[in-house]
C-alpha positions in Angstrom: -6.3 -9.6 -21.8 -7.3 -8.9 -18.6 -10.6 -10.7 -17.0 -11.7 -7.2 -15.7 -11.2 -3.7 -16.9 -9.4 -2.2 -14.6 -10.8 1.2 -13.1 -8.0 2.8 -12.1 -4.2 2.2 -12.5 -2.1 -0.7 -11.5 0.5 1.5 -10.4 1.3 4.9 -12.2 4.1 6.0 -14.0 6.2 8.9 -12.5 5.8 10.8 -16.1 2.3 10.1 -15.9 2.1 10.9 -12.0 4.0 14.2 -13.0 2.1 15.2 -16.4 -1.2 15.1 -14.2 -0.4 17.1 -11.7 1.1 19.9 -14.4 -2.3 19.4 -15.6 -3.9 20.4 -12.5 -1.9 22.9 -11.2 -2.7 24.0 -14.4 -6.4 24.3 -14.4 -6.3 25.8 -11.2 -4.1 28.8 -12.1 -6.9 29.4 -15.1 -9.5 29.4 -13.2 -7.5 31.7 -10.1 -7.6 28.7 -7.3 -4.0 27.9 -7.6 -3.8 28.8 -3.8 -7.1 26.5 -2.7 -5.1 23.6 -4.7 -5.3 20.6 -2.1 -2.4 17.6 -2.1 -2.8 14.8 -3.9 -4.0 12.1 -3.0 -1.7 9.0 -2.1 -0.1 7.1 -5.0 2.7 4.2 -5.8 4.2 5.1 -8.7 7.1 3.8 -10.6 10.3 4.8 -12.7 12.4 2.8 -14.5 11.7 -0.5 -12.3 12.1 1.8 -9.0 9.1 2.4 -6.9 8.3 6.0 -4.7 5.2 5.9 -2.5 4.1 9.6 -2.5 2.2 11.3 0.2 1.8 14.9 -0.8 3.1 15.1 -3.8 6.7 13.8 -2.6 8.3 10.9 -2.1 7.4 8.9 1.4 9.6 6.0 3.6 7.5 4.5 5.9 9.0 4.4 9.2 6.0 2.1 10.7 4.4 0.4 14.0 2.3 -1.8 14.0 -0.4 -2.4 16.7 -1.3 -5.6 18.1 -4.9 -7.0 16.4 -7.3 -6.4 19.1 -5.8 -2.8 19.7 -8.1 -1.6 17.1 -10.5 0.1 20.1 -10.4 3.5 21.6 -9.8 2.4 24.9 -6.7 0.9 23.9 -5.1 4.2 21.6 -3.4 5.4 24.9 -1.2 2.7 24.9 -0.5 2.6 21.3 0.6 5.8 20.8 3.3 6.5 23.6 5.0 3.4 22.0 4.6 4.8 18.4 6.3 7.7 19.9 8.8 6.4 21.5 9.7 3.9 18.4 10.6 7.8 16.4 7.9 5.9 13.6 6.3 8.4 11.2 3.3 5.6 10.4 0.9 3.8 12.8 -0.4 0.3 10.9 -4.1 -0.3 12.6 -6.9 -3.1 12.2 -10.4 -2.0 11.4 -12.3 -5.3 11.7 -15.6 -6.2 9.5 -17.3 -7.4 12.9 -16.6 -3.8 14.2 -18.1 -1.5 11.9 -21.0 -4.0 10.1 -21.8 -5.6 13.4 -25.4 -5.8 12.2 -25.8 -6.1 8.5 -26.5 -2.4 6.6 -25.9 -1.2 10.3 -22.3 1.1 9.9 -20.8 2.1 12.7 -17.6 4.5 12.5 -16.5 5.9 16.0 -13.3 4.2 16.0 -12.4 4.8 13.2 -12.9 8.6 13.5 -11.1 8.7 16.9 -8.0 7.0 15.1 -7.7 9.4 12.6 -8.3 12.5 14.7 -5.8 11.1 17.4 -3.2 10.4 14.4 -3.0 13.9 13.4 -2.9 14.9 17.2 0.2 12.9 17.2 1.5 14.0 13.9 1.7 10.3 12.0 0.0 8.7 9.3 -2.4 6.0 9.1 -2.2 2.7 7.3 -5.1 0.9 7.7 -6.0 -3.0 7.6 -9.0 -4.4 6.8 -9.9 -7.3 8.4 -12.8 -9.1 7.3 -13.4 -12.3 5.2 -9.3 -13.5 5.6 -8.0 -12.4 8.9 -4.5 -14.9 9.3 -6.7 -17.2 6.9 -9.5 -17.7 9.2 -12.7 -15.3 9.5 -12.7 -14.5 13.2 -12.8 -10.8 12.2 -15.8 -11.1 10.4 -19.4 -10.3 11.9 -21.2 -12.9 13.5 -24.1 -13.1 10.9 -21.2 -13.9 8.4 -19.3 -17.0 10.2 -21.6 -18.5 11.1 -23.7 -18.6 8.3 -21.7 -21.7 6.1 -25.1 -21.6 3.8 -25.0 -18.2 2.9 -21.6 -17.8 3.2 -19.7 -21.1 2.4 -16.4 -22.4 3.9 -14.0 -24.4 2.1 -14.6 -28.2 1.5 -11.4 -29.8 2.4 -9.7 -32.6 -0.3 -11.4 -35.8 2.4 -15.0 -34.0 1.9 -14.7 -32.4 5.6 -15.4 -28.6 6.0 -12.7 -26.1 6.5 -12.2 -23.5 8.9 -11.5 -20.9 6.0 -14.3 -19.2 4.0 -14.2 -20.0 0.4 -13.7 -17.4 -2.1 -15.8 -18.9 -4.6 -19.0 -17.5 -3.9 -20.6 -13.8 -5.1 -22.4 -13.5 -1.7 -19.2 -13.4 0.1 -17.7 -11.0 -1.8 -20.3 -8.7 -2.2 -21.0 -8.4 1.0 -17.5 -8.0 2.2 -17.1 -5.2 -0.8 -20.2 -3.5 0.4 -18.6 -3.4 3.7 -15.3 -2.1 3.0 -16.9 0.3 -0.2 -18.1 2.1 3.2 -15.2 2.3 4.9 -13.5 4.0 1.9 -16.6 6.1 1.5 -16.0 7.1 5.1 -12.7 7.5 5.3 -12.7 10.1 2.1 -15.1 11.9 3.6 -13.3 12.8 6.8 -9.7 12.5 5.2 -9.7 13.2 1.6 -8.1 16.6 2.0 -5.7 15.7 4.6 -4.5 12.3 3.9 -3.8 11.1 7.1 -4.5 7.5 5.9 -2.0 6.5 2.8 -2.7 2.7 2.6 -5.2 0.2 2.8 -4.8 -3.4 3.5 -7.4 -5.1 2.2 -7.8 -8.3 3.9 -5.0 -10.1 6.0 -2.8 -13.3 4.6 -5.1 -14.4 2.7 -5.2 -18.6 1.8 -5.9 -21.5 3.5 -3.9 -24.2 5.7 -4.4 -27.7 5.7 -5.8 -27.8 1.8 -4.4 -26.7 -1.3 -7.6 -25.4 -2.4 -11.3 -25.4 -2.4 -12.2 -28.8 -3.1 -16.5 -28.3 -2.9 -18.1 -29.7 -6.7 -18.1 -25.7 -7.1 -14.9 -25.5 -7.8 -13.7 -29.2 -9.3 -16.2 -27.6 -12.3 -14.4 -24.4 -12.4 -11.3 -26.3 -12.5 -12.2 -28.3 -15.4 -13.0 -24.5 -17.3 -10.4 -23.1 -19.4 -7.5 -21.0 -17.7 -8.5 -16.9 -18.0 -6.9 -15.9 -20.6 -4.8 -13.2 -18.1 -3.2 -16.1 -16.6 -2.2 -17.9 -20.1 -0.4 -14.8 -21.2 1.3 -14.1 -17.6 2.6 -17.7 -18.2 2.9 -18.3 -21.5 0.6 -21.1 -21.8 -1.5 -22.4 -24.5 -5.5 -23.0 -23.4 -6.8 -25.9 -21.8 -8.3 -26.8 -18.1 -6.1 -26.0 -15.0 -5.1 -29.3 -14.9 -3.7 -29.3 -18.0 -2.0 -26.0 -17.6 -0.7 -26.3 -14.8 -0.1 -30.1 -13.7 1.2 -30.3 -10.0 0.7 -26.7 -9.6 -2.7 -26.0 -10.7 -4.6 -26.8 -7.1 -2.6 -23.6 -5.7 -2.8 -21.8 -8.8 -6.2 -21.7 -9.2 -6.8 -21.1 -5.5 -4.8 -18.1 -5.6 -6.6 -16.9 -8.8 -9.6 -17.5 -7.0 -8.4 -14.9 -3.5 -6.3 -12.4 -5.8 -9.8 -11.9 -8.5 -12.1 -11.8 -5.2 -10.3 -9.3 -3.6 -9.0 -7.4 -6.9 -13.1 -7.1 -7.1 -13.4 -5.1 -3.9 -10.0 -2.8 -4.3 -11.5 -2.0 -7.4 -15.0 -1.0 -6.0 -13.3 0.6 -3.3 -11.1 2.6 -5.9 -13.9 3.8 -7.8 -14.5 5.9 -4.8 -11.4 6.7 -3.3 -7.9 5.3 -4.8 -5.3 5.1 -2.0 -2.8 2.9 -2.6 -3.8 -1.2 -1.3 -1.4 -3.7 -0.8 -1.7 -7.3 -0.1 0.4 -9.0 2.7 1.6 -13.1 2.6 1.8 -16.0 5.2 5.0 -16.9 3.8 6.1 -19.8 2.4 9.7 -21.4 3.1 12.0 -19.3 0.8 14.9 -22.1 1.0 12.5 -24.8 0.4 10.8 -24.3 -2.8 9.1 -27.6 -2.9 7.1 -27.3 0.8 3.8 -28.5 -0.6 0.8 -26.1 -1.0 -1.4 -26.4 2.5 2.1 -26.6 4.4 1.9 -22.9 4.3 -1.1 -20.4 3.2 -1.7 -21.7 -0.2 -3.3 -19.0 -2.4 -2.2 -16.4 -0.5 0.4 -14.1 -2.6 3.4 -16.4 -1.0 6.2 -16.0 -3.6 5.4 -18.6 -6.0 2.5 -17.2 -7.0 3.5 -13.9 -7.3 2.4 -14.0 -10.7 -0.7 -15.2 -10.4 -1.6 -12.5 -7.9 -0.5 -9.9 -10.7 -2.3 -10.9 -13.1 -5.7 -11.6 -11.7 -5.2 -8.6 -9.1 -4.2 -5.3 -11.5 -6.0 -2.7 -8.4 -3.5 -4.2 -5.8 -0.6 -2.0 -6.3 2.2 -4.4 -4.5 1.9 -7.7 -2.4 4.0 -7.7 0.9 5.9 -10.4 2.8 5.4 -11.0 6.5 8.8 -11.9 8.0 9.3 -14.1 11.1 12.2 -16.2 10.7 14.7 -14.1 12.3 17.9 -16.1 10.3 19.8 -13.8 7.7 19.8 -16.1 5.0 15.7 -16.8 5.3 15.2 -13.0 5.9 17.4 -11.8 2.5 16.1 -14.5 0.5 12.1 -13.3 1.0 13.6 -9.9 0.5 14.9 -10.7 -2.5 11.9 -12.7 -3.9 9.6 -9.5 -3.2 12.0 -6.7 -4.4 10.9 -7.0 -8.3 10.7 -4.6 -11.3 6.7 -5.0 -11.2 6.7 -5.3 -7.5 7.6 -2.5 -4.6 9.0 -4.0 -1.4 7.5 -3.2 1.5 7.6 -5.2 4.9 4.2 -5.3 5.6 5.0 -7.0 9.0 7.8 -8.2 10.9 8.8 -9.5 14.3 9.5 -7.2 16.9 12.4 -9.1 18.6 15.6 -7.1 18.4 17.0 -9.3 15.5 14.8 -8.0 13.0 15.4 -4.2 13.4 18.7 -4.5 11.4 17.0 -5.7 8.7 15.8 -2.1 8.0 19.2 -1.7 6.7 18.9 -4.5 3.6 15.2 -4.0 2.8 16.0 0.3 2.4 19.3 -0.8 0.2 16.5 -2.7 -1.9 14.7 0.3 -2.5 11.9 -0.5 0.0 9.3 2.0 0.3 9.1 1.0 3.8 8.9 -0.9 7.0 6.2 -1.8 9.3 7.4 -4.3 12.1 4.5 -5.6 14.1 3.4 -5.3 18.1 4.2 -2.1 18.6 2.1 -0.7 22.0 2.1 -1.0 25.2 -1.2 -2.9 25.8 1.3 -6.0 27.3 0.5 -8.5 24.6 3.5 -10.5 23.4 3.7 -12.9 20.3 6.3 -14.9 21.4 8.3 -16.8 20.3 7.4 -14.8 16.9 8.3 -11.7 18.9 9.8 -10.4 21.8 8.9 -11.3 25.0 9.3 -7.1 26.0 5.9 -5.0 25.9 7.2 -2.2 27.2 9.9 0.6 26.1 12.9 -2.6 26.3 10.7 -3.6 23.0 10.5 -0.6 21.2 14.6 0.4 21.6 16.1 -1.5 18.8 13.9 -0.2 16.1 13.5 3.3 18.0 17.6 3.6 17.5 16.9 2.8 13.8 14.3 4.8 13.2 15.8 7.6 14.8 18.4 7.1 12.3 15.9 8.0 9.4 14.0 10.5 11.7 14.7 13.5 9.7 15.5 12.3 6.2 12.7 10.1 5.5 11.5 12.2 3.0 15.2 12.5 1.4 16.5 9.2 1.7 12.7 8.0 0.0 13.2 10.6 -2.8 17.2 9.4 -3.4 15.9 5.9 -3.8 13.6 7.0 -6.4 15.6 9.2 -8.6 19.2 7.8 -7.7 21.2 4.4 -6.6 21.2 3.1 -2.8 22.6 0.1 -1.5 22.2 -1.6 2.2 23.4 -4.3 3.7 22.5 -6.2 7.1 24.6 -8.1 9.7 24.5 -11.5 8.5 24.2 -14.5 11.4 27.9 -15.4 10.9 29.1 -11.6 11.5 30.9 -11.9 8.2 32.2 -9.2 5.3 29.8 -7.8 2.9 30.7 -5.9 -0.6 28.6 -3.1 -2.2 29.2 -2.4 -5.5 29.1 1.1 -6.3 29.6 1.8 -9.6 32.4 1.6 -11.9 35.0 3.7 -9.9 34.1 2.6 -6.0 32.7 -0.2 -4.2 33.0 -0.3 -0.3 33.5 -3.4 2.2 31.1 -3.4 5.2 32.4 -5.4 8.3 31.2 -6.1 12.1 32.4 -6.4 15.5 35.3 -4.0 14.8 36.6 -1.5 17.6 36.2 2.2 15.9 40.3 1.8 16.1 42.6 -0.2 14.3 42.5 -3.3 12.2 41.5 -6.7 12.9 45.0 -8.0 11.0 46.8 -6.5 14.7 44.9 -9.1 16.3 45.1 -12.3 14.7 44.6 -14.3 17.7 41.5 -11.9 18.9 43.4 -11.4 22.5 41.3 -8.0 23.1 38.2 -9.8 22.3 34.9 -8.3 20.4 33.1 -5.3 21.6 30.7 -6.0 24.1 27.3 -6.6 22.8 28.3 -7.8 19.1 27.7 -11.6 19.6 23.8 -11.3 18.5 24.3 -9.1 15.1 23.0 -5.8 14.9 24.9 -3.9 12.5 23.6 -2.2 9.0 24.9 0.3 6.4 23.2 2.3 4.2 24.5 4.0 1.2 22.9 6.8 -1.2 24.4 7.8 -4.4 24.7 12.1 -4.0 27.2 12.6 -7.3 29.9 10.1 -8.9 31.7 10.9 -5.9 29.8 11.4 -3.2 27.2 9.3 -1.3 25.3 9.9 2.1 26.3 6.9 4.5 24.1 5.8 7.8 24.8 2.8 9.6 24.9 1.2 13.3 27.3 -0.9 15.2 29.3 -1.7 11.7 32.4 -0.6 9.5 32.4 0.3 6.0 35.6 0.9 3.9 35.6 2.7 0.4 38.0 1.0 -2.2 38.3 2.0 -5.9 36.3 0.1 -8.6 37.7 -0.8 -12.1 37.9 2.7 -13.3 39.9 4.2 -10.8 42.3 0.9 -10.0 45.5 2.0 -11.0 44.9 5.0 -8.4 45.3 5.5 -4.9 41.7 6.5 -2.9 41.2 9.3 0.0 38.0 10.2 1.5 38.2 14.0 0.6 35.6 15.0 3.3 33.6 13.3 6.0 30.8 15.6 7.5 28.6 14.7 10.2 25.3 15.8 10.0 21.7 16.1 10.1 18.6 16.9 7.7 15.9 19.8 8.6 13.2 20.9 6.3 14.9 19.2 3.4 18.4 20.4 3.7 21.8 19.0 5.0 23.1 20.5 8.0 26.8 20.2 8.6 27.8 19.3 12.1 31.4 18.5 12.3 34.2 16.9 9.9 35.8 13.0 10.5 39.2 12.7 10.5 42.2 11.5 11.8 41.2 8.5 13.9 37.8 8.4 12.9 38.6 8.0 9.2 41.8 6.2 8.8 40.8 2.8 9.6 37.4 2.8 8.0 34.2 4.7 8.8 32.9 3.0 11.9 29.3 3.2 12.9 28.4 2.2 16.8 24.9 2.1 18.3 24.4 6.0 18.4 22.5 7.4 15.4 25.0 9.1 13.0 24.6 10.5 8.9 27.8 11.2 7.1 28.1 12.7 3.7 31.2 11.7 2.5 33.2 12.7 -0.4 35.6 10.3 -2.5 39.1 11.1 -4.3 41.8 9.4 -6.2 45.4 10.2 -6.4 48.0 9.2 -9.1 50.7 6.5 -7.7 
């Protein structure tokens, strides 16, 4: 059982989603206020191992920006929002820090974020929001003065040699309570200004939570805690019979329990928080090496959700709807791999940050063909701040352009593309470091081959000694496909500065395959709008995508040989 009753959800069932909003609609028309009925509130909910994050009472991609850290002023918005523009991003991700709104304790202070939301609907985007306050990057520079700087009050860490750690433990009900008390007013505050708009759909509670240099806390405090029996949460998550942490766990049981320790202290404030007002929270993770399983805890954030705790995280946190990667290793096989780790049944992906260097904005491509309920690359304004070498070195419009082709892409179907990954099949693919072939599987009667640094004519089989060279540009990889399932035989298709060729699948292999009709086209207000027809060159030697935004809808035959 769990430690804590939850108050709310973990994440709700589309049947359940559905059934209560029948219900409501329902009410209303009884009692003649059908008309007044205001859109739901924000919610993850999940189908079938698939994930939709609704805004409105439909299905929403996240097409995000997010601001540098101290951006989080309103003397910095007008340089955050021309770059949101430009980027064609549909979400702005924004700090509020602890130190900004409790700057004296029981003193609240709002104005920012009141200007944020009232400047967000000015420039038609939505709001996620982080909350920086006792973990900000594992440290507690965001919190007030009167917290860090108050280790007997508020405790730090004890590292394993008996020194004191830069990191605040979590161990401690004075802590947490007056973080919760903190961030209960923000949600207070931000219902009451948004609760019938919904301008804010997320909350990030905290910021890569866990600690460098230790595995854990190491203070007396904890070493007693350690030597308690395992909540019984954890033993079922694992199926493990009782006993100390120690016992449990063995060689895991430092980072373990740490990470039991973060995911229950701040599963205690979402759920305070939620009592209130229940947008949808997500966790984000420092990451730890995804091709080296055995980097030792301390190496990287341990406690933080990093992916070999992910189970931990789940069941001592049952308010967090989904924990998020942070990605900064700009090599395919790194990148895929975290993608992969954080694309589960019980967890939605979403790429709570990533670099903003023009590597990473192919990478769209792979975490939408995952089902990804969104993307939220990181450094996104105009202020002149750079995180390099994470990052670009670019702080002005040259920085935005890679993601703002992308983007631009999904511009007008982010509602449609979000509601096919719900209720149907979709499949991405991104250009991996060695340029070469990928295969999508389609189904029993197609799969498709997605290549790179192809000429929109001919075949690379003409060329076997490459004597007219690649096109110009394609040496640093760029490309993506997307893929959406429309009918057995038809599928929308979007994709940059790549090729992708149908071929029949098992049940259609005796036969010969023509693409029936290729239309060009765009979405407005829900609906396809035809442009032009593909054919001729543009179809007979693969459907080739340059850097120019372009949606096809394309539609599959066979023919008897």
């Amino acid at each position: 059982m769990w430690e804590r009753i939850p108050l709310k959800k973990t994440v709700k069932t589309f049947a359940s989603q559905q059934f209560l909003l029948a219900l409501s609609a329902s009410v209303l028309a009884m009692t003649g206020a059908a008309s007044a009925q205001a859109a739901p509130i924000p919610e993850l909910v999940q189908k079938n191992g698939k994930y939709a994050l609704m805004v409105d009472g439909a299905p929403f991609l996240v097409l995000g920006g997010q601001a540098n850290n101290s951006s989080n002023y309103e003397a910095a918005l007008p340089k955050v929002w021309p770059a949101i523009k430009d980027m064609h991003a549909n979400t702005l991700t924004m700090p509020v820090a602890w130190e900004q709104i409790e700057p004296v304790e029981g003193k609240f202070d709002f104005s920012f974020v009141d200007t944020l939301v009232k400047q967000a609907r000015e420039n038609n985007v939505r709001l996620v929001i982080l909350w920086f306050a006792t973990w900000k990057n594992t440290g507690p520079s965001y919190a007030p003065t009167w917290v860090k700087t108050d280790n007997k009050r508020f405790p730090r860490l004890t590292n394993k040699d008996g020194t004191t750690s830069y990191a605040l433990s979590p161990l401690y009900d004075t802590t947490r309570e007056a973080d919760k008390k903190a961030y209960v007013e923000l949600v207070k505050h931000i219902k009451a200004i948004d609760g019938d708009q919904h301008t804010v759909i997320m909350l990030q509670p905290e910021n890569e939570t866990g600690v460098y240099g230790a595995a854990r806390d190491y203070s007396k405090k904890a070493d007693a805690l350690m030597a308690r029996p395992v909540p019984a949460a954890l033993l079922k998550k694992y199926n493990k019979k009782a006993g100390d942490w120690n016992t449990v766990f063995g060689k895991d049981a430092d980072e373990y329990f740490h990470a039991w320790s973060i995911a229950t202290y701040i599963d205690d404030i979402v759920a305070a928080g939620d009592a209130i007002y229940p947008l949808p929270t997500y966790v984000n993770a420092a990451l730890k090496d995804p091709l080296n399983p055995n980097h030792l805890a301390g190496a990287y954030a341990s406690g933080g959700p990093v992916y070999s705790v992910i189970d931990v995280w789940k069941a001592a946190a049952p308010h967090i709807e989904l924990l998020a990667p942070d990605l900064y290793t700009p090599t395919s096989q790194s990148y895929e791999k975290t993608l992969e780790l954080y694309a589960r049944p019980d967890n939605a992906l979403y790429v709570a940050e990533s670099g903003n260097s023009p590597v990473y904005a192919r990478y769209i491509f792979s975490a939408l063909g995952r089902q990804g309920i969104g993307f939220d690359p990181f450094g996104f304004d105009y202020t002149g701040y750079s995180n390099h070498p994470l990052g670009t070195t670019k702080t002005d419009i040259e920085m935005v352009k890679p993601f703002a082709t992308v983007y631009k892409l999904f511009e007008g179907m982010d509602r449609e593309w979000a509601k096919l990954s719900f209720d149907s099949q979709v499949w991405g693919v991104s250009e991996p470091d060695d340029h070469s072939d990928q295969t999508l599987d389609l189904g029993a009667k197609w799969n498709a081959t997605v290549s790179y640094r192809e000429w929109q004519f001919g075949l690379r089989k003409w060329d076997p000694e490459n004597r007219n060279g690649y096109p110009e540009g394609s040496d640093v990889p760029s490309g993506g496909v997307v893929v959406a399932k429309l009918s057995d035989s038809e599928f929308l298709v979007a994709g940059m500065n790549a090729r992708i060729t149908f071929g029949v699948g098992k049940e259609n292999a005796k036969k010969g395959m023509l693409l029936d009709r290729v239309e060009e086209g765009h979405f407005e207000d829900g609906k396809w709008v035809f442009e032009r027809v593909w054919n001729g060159d543009q179809t007979d030697y693969g459907l080739n995508f340059t850097g120019q935004p372009v949606i096809l809808k394309v539609r599959l035959a066979t023919y008897e040989q």
